[in-house]
MIFIBA-12910 format. One record per atom (N, C-alpha, C): x, y, z; atom name. Coordinates in Angstrom, 2 decimals, decimal comma. Each point is the difference from the previous one (the first is absolute). Layout:
REM residues N
+---------+---------+---------+------+
!      xx !      yy !      zz ! atom !
+---------+---------+---------+------+
!       X !       Y !       Z !   CA !
...
+---------+---------+---------+------+
This chain:
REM residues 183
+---------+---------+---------+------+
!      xx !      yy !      zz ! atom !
+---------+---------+---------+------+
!   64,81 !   93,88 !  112,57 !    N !
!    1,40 !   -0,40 !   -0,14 !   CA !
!    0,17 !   -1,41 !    0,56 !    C !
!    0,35 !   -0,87 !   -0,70 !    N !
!    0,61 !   -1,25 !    0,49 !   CA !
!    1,50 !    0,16 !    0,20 !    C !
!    0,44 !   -0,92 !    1,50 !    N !
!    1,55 !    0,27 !    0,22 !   CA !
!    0,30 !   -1,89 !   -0,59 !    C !
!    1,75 !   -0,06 !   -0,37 !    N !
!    0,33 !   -1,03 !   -0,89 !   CA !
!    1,19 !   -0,12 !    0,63 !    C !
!    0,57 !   -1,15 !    0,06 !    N !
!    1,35 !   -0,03 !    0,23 !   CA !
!    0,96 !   -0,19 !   -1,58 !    C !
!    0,79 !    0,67 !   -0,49 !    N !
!    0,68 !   -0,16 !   -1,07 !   CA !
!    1,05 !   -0,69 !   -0,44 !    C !
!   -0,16 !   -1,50 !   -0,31 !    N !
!    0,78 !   -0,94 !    0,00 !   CA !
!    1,15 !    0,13 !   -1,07 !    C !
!    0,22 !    1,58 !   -0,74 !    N !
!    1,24 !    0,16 !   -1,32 !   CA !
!   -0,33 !    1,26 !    0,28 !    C !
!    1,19 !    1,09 !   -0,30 !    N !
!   -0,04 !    1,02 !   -0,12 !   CA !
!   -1,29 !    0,26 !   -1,03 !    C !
!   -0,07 !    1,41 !    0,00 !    N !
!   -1,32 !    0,39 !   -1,04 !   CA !
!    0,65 !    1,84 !   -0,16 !    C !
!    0,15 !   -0,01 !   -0,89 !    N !
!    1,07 !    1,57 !   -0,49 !   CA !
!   -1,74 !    0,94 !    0,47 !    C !
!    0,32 !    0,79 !    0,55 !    N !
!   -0,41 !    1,18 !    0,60 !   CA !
!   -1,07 !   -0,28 !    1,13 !    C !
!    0,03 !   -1,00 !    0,70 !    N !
!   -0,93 !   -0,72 !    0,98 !   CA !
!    0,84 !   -0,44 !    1,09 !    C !
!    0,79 !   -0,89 !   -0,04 !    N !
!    1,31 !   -0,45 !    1,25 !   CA !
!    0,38 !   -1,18 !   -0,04 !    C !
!    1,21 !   -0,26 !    0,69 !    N !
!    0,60 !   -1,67 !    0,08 !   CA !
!   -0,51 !   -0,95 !    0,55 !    C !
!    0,61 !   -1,05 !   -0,62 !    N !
!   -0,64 !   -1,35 !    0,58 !   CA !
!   -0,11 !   -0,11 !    1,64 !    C !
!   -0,80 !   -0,11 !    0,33 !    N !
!   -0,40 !   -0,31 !    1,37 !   CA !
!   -0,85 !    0,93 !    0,96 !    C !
!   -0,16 !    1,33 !   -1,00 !    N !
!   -0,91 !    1,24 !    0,35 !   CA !
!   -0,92 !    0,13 !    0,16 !    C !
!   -1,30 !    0,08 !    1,11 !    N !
!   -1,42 !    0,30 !   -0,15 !   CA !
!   -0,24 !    1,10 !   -0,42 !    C !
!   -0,96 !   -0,19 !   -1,23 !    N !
!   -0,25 !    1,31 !   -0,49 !   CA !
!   -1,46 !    0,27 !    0,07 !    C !
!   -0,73 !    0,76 !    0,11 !    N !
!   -1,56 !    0,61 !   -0,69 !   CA !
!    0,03 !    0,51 !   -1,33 !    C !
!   -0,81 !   -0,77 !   -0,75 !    N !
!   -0,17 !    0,02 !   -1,35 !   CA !
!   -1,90 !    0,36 !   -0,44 !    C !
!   -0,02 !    0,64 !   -0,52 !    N !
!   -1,65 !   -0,02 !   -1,03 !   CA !
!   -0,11 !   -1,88 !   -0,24 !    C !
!   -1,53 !   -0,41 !    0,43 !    N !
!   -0,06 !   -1,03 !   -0,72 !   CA !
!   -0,01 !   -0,73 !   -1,44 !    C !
!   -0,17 !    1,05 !   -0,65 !    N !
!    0,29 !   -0,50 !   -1,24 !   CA !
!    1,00 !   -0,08 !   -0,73 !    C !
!    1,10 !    0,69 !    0,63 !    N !
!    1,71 !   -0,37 !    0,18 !   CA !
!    0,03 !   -1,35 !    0,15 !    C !
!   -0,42 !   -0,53 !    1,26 !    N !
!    0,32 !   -1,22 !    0,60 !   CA !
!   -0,83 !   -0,72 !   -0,79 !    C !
!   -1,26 !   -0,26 !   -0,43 !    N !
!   -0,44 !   -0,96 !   -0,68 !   CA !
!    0,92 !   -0,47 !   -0,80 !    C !
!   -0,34 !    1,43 !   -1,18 !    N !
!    0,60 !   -0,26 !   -1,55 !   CA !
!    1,15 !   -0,35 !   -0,29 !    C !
!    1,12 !    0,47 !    0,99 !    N !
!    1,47 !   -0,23 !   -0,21 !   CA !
!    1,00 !   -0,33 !    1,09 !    C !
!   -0,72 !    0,22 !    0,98 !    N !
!    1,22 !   -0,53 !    1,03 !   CA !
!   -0,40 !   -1,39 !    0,49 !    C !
!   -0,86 !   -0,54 !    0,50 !    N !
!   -0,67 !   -1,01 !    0,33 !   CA !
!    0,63 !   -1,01 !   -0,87 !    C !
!   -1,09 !    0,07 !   -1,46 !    N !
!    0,15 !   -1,14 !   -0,92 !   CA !
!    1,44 !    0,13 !   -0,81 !    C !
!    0,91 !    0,66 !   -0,11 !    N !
!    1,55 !   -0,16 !   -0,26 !   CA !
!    0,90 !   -0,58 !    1,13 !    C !
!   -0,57 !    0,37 !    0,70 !    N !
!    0,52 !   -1,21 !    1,89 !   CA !
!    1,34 !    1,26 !    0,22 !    C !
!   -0,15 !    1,08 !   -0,22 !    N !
!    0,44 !    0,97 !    0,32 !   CA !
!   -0,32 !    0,58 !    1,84 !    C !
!   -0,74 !   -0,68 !    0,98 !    N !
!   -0,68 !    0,69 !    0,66 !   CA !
!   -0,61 !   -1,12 !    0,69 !    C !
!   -0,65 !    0,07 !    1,38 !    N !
!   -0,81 !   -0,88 !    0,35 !   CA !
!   -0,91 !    0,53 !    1,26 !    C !
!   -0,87 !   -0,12 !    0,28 !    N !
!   -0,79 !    0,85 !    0,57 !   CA !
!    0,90 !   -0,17 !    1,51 !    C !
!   -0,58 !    1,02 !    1,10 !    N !
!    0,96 !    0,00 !    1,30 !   CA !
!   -0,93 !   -0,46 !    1,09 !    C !
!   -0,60 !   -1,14 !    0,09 !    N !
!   -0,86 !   -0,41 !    0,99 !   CA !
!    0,75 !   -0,78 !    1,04 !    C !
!    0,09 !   -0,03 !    1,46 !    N !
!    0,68 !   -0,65 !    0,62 !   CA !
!    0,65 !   -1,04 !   -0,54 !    C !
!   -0,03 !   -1,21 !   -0,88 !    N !
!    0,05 !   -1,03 !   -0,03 !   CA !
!    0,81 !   -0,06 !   -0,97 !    C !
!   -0,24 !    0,86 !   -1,25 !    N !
!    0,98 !    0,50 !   -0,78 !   CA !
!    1,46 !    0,61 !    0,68 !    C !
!   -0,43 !    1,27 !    0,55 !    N !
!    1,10 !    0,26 !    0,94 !   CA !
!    1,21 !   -1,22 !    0,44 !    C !
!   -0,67 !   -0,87 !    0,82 !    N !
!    0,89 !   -1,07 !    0,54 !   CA !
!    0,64 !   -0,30 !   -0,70 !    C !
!   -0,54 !   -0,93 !   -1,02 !    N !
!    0,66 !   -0,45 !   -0,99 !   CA !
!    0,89 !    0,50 !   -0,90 !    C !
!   -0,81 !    1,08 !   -0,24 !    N !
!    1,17 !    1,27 !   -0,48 !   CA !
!    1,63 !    0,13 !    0,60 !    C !
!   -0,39 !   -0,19 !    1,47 !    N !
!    0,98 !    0,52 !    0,81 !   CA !
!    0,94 !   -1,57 !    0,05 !    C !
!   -0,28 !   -0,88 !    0,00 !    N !
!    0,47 !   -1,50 !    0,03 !   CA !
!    1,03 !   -0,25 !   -1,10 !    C !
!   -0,46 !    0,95 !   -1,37 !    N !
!    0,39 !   -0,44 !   -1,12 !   CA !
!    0,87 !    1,27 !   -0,25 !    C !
!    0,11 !    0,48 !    0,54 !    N !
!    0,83 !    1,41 !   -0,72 !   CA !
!    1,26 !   -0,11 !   -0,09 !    C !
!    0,94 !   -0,83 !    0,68 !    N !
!    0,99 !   -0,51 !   -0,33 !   CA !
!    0,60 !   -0,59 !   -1,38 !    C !
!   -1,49 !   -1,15 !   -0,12 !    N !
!    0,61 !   -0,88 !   -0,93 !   CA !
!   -0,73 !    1,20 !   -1,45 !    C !
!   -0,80 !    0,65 !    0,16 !    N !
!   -0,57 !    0,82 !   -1,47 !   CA !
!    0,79 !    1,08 !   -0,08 !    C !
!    0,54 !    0,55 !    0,68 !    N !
!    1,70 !    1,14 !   -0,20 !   CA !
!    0,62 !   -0,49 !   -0,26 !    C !
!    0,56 !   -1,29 !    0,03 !    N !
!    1,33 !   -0,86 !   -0,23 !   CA !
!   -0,50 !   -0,22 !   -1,58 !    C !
!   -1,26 !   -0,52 !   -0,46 !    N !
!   -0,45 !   -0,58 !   -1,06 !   CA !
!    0,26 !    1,61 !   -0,86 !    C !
!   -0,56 !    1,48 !    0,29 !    N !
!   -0,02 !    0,67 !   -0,36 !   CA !
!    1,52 !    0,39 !   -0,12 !    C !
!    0,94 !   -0,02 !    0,43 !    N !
!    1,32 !    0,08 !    0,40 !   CA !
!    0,80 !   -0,39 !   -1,66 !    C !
!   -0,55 !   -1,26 !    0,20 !    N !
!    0,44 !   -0,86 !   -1,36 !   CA !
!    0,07 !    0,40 !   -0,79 !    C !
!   -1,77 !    0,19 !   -0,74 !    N !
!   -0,36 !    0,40 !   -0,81 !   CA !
!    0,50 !    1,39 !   -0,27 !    C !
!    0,08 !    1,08 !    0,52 !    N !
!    0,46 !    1,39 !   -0,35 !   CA !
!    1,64 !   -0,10 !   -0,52 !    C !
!    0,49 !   -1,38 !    0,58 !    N !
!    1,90 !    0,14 !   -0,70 !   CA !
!   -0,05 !   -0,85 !   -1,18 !    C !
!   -1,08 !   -1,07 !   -0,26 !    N !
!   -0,27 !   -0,14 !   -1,20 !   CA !
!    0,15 !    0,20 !   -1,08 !    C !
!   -1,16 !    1,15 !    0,08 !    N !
!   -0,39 !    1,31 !   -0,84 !   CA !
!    1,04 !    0,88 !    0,27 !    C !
!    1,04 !    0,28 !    0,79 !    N !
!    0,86 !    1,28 !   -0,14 !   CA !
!    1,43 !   -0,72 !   -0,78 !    C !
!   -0,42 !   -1,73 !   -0,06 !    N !
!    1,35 !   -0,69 !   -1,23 !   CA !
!   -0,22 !    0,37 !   -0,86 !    C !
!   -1,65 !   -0,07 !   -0,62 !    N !
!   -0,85 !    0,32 !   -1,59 !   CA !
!    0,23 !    1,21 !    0,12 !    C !
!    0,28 !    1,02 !    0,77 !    N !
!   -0,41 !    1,33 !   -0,04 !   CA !
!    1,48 !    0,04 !   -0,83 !    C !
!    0,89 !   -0,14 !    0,59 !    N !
!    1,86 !    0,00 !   -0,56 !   CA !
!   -0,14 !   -0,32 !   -1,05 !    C !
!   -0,46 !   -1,02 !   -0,46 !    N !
!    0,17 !   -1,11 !   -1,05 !   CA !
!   -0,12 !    0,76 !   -1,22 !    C !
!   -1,40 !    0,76 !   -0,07 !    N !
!   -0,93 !    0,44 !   -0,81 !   CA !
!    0,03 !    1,77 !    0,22 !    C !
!    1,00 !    0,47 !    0,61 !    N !
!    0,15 !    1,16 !    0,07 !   CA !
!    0,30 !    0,95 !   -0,94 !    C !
!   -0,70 !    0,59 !   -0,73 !    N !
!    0,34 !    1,01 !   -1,08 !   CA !
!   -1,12 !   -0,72 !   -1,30 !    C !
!   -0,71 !   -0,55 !    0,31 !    N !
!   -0,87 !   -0,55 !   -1,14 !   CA !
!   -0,36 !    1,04 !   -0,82 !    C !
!   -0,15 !   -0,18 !   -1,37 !    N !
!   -0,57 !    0,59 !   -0,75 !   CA !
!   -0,91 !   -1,12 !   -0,58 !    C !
!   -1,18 !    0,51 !   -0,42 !    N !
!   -0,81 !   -0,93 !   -0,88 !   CA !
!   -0,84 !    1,06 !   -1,21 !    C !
!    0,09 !   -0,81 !   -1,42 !    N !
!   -0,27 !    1,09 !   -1,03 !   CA !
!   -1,66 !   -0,77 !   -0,56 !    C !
!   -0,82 !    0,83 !   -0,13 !    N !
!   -1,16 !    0,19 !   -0,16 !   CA !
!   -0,62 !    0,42 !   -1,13 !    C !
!   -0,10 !   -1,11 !   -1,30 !    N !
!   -0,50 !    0,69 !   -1,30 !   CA !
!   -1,82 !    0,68 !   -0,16 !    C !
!   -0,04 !    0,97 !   -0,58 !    N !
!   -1,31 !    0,41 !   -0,03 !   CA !
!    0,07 !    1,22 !   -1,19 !    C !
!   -1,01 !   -0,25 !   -0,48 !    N !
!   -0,62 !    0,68 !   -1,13 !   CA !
!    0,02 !    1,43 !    0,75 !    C !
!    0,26 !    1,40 !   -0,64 !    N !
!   -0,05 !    0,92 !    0,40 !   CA !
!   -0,48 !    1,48 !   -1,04 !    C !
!   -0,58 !    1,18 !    0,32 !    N !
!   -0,29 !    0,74 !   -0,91 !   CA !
!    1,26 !    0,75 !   -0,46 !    C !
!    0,25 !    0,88 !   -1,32 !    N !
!    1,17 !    0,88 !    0,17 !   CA !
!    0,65 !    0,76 !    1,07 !    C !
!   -1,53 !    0,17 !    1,12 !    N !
!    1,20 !    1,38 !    0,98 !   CA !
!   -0,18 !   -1,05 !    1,07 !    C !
!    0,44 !   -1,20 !   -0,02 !    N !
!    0,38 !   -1,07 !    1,46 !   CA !
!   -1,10 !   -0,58 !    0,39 !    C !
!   -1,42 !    0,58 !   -0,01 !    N !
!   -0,86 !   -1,03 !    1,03 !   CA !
!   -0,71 !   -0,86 !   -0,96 !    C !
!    0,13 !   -1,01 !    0,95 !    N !
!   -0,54 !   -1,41 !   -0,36 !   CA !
!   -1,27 !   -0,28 !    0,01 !    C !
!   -0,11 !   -1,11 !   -0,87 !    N !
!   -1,55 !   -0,34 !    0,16 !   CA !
!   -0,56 !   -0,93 !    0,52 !    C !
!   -0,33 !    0,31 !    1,09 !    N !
!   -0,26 !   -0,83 !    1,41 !   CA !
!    1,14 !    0,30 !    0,73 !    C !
!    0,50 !   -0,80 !    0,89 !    N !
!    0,91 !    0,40 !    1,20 !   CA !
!    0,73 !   -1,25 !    0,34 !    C !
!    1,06 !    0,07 !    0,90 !    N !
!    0,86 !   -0,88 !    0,58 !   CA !
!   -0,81 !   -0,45 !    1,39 !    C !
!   -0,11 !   -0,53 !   -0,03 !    N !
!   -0,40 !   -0,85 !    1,37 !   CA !
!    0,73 !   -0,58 !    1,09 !    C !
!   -0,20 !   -0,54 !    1,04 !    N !
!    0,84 !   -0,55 !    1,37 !   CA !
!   -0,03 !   -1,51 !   -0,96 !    C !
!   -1,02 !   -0,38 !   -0,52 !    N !
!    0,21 !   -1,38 !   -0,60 !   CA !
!    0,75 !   -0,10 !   -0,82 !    C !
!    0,23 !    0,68 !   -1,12 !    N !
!    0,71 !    0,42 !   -1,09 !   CA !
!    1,75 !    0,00 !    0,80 !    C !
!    0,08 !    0,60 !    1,04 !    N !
!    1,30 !    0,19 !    0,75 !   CA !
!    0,24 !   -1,17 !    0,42 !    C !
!   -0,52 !   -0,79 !    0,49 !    N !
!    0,19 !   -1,27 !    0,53 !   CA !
!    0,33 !   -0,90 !   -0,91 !    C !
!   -0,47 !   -0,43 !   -0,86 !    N !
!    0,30 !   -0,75 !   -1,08 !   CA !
!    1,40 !    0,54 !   -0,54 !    C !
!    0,37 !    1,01 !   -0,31 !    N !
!    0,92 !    0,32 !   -0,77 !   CA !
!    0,98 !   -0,05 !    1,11 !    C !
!   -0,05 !    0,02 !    1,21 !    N !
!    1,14 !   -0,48 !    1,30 !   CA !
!    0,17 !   -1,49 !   -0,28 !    C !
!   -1,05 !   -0,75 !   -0,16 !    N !
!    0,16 !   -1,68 !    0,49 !   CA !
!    0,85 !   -0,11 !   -1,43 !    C !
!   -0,07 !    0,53 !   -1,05 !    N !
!    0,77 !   -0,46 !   -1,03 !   CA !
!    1,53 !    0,72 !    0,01 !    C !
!    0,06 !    0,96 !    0,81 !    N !
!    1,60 !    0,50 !    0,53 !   CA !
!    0,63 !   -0,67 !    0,94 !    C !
!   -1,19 !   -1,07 !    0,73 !    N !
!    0,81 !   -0,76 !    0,86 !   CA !
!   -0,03 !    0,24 !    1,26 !    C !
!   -1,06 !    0,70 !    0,00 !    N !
!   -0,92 !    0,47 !    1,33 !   CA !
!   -1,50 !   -0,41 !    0,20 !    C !
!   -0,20 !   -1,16 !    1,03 !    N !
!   -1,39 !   -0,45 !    0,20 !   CA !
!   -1,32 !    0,88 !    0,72 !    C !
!   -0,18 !    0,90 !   -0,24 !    N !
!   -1,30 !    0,66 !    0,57 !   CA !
!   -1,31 !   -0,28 !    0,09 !    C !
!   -0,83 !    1,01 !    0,46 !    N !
!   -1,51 !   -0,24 !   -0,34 !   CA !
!   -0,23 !    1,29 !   -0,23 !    C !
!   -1,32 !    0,18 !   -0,60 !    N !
!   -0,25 !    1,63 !   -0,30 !   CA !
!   -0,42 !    0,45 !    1,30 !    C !
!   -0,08 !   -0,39 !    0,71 !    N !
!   -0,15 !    0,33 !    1,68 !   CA !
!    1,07 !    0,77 !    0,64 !    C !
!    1,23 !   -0,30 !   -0,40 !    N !
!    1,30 !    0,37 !    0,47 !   CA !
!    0,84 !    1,04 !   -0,87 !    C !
!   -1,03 !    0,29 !   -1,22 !    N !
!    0,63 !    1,23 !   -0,64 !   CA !
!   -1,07 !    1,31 !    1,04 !    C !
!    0,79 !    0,83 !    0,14 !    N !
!   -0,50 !    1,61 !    0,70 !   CA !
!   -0,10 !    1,03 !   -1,13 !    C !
!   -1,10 !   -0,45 !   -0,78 !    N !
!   -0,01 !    1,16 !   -0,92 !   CA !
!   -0,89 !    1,07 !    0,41 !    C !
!    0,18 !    1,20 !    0,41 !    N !
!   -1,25 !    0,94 !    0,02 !   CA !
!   -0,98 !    0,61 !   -0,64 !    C !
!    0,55 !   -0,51 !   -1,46 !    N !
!   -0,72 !    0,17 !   -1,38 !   CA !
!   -0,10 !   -0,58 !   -0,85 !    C !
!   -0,64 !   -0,52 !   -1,01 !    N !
!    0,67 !   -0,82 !   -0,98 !   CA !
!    0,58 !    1,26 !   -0,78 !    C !
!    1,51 !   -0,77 !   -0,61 !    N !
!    0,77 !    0,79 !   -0,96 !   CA !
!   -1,04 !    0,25 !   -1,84 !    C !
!    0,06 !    0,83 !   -0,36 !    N !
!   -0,88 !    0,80 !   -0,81 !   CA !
!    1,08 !    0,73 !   -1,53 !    C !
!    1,52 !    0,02 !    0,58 !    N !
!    0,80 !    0,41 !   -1,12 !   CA !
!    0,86 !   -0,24 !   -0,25 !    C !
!    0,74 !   -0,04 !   -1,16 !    N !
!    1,25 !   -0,54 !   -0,21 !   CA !
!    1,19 !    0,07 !    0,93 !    C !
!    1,44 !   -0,44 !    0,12 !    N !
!    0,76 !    0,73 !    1,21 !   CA !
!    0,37 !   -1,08 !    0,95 !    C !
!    0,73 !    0,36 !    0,78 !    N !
!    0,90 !   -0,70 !    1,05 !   CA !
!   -0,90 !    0,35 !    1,36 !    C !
!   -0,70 !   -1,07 !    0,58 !    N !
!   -0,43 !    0,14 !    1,55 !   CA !
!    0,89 !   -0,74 !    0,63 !    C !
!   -0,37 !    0,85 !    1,53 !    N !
!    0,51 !   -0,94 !    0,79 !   CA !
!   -1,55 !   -0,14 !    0,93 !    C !
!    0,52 !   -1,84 !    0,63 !    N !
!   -1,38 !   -0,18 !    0,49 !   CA !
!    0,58 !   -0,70 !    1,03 !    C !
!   -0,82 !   -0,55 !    1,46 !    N !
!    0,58 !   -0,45 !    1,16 !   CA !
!   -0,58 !   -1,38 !   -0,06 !    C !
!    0,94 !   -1,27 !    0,22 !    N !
!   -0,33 !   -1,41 !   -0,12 !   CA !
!   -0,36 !   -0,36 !    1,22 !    C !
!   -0,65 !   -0,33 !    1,04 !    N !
!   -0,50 !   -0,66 !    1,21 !   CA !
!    0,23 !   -1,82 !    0,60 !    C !
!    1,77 !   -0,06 !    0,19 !    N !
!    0,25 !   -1,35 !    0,06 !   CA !
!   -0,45 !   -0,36 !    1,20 !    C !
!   -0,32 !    0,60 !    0,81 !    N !
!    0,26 !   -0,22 !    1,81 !   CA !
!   -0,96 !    1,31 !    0,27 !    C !
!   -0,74 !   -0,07 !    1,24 !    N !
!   -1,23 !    0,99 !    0,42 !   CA !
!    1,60 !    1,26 !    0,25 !    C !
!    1,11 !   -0,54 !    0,48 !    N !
!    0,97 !    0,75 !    0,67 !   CA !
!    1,22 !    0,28 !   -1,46 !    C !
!   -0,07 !   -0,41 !   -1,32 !    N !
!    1,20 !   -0,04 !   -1,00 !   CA !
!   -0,46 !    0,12 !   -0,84 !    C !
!    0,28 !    1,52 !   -0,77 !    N !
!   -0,31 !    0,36 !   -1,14 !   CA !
!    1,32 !    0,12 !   -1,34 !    C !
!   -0,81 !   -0,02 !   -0,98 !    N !
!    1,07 !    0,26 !   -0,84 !   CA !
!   -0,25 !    1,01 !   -1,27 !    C !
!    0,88 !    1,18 !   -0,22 !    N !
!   -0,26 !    0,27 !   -1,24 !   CA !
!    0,03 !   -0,60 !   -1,63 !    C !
!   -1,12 !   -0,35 !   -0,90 !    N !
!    0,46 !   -0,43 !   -1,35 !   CA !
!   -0,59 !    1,01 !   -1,22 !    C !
!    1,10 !    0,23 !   -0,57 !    N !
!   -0,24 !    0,57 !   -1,17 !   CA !
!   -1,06 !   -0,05 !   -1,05 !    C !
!   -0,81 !    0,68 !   -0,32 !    N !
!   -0,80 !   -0,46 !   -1,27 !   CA !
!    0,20 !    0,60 !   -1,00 !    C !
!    0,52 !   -0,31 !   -1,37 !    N !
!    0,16 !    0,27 !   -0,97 !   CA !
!   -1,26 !    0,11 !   -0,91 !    C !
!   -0,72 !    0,80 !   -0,31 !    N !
!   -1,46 !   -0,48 !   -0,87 !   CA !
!    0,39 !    0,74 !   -0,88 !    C !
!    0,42 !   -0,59 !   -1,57 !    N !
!    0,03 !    0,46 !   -1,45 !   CA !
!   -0,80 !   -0,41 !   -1,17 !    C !
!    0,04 !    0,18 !   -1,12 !    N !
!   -0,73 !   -0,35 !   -1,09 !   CA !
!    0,83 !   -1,52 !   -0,67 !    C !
!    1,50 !    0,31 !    0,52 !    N !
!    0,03 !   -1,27 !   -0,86 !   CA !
!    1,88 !   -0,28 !    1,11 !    C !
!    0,28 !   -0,76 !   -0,92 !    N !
!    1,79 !   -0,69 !    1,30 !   CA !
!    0,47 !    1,00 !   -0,69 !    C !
!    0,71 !    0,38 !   -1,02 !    N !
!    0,99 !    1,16 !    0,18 !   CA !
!   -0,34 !    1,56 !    0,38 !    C !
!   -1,30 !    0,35 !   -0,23 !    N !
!   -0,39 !    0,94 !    1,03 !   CA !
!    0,48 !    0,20 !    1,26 !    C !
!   -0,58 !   -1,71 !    0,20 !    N !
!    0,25 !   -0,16 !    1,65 !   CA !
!    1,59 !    0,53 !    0,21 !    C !
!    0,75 !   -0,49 !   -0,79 !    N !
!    1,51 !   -0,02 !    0,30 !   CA !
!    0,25 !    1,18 !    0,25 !    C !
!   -0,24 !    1,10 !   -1,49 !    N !
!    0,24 !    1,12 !    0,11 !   CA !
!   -0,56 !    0,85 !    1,66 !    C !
!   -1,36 !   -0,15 !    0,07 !    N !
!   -0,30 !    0,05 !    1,02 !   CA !
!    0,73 !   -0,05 !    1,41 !    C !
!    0,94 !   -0,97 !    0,51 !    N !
!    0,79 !   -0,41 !    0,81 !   CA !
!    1,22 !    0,15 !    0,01 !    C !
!    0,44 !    0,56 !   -1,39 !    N !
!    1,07 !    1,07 !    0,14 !   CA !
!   -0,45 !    1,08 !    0,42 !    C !
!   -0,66 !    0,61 !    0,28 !    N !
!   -0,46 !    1,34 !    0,27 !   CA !
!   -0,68 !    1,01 !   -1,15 !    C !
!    0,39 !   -0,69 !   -1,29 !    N !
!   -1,02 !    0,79 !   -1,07 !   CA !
!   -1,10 !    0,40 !   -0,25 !    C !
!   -0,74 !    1,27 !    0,06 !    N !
!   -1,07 !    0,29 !   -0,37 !   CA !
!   -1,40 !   -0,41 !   -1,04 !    C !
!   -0,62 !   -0,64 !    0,21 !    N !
!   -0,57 !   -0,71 !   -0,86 !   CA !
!   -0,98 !    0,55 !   -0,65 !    C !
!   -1,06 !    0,41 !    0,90 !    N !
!   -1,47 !    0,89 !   -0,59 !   CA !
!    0,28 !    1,08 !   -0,77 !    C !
!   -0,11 !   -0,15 !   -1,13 !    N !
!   -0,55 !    1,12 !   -1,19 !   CA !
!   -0,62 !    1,35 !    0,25 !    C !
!    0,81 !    0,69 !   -0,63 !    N !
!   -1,20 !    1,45 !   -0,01 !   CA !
!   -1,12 !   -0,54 !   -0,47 !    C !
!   -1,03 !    0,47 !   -0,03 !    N !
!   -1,41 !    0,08 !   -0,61 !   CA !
!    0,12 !    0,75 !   -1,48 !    C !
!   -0,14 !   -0,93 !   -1,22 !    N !
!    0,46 !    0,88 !   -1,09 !   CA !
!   -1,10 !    1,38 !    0,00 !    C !
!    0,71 !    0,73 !   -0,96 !    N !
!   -1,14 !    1,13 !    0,29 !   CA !
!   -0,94 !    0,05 !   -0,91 !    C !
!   -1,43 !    0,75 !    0,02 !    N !
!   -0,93 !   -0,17 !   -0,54 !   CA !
!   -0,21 !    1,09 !   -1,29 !    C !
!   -0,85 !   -0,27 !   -0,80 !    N !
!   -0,35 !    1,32 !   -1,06 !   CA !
!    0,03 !    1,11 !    0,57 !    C !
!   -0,82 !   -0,41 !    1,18 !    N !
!    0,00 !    2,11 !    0,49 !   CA !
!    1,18 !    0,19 !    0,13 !    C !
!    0,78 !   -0,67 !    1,14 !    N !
!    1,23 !    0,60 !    0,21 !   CA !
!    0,37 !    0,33 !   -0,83 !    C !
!    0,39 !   -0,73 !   -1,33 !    N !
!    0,99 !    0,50 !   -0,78 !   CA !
!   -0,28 !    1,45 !   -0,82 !    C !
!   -1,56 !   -0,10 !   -0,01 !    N !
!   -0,27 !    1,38 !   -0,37 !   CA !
!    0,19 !    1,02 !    0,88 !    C !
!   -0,10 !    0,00 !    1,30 !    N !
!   -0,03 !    0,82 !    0,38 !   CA !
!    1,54 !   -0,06 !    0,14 !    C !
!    1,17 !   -0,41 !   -0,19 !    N !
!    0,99 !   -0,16 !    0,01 !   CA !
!    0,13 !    0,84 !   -1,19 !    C !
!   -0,13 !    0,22 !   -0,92 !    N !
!    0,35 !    0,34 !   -1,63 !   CA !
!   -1,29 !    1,41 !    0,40 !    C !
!   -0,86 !    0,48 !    0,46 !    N !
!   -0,70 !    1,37 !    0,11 !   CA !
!    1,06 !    0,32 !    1,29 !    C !
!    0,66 !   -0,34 !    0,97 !    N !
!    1,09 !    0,74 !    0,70 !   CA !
!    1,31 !    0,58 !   -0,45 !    C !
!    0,30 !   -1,28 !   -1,32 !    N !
!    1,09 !    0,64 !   -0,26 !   CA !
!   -0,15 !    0,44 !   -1,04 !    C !
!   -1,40 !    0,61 !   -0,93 !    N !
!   -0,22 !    0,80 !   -1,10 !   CA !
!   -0,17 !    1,46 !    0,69 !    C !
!   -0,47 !   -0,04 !    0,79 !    N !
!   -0,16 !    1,58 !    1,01 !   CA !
!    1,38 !    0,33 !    0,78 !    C !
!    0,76 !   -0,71 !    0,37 !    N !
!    1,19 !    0,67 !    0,02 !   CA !
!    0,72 !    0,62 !   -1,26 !    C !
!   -0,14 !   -0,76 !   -0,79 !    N !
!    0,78 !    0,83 !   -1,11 !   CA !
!    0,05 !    1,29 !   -0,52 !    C !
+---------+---------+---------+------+
């Protein structure tokens, strides 16, 4: 375990100014080189401790910033064209990149870094997904992913979009031998 001092919050780890023990390959891969973190050796410490004023104040800023954009941009929807099969799923998937792009053109500047997707999206339909303006300010935005814009629309009224699955030869036979044996 390497211990770190954590120079930005980090969602399920702790706030800025926290020594934590981490696995090293935590700290290599992602806390270190994102400047998320800085190791806790005396000297660090000090300095740490010298500066904590002015990097809370800096952090201070930045979080009311992002909670103007958060107002600003509150209730986003962004609509997402993609090729899809009859019963909704797509071919290939929605992505955090795919989300990002379709924000910066709603008028929201992201990175695919700052979308929280836990999956990529896979089917037609209305998600909701969490935007990451601030380690501390999140936001919900809508994703609309349809086959085409008035889909989408319908879609966002609340209309049902995905198709039954038409039915097949058997069915229908066995549809037409069910209702020849009732008779």
């Amino acid at each position: 375990m390497i211990e770190l001092i954590l120079m930005q919050r980090v969602e399920k780890l702790g706030q800025m100014g926290e020594t934590v023990k981490v696995k090293p390959g935590y700290a290599r891969n992602f806390l270190l080189p994102q400047g998320k973190a800085i190791r806790a050796s005396k000297d660090n410490l000090a300095r740490f401790a010298e500066q904590r004023a002015q990097l809370e104040a800096q952090n201070l800023k930045r979080r009311e910033e992002a909670e103007r954009v958060a107002e600003r941009v509150a209730g986003l929807t962004v609509t997402i064209i993609r090729q899809a099969g009859e019963s909704g799923s797509l071919y290939g998937s929605v992505s955090g990149r795919d989300i990002a792009d379709a924000c910066k053109e709603g008028g929201l500047t992201v990175t695919r870094q700052q979308v929280l997707l836990e999956q990529p999206i896979k089917v037609l339909g209305l998600s909701n997904v969490r935007v990451e303006l601030h380690p501390e300010v999140h936001i919900p935005v809508t994703v609309n992913v349809a086959r085409s814009l008035e889909e989408a629309d319908r879609q966002a009224r609340g209309e049902e979009i995905v198709r039954e699955e038409e039915p097949t030869l058997e069915a229908e036979l066995l549809a037409e031998l069910g209702a020849a044996t009732r008779d």
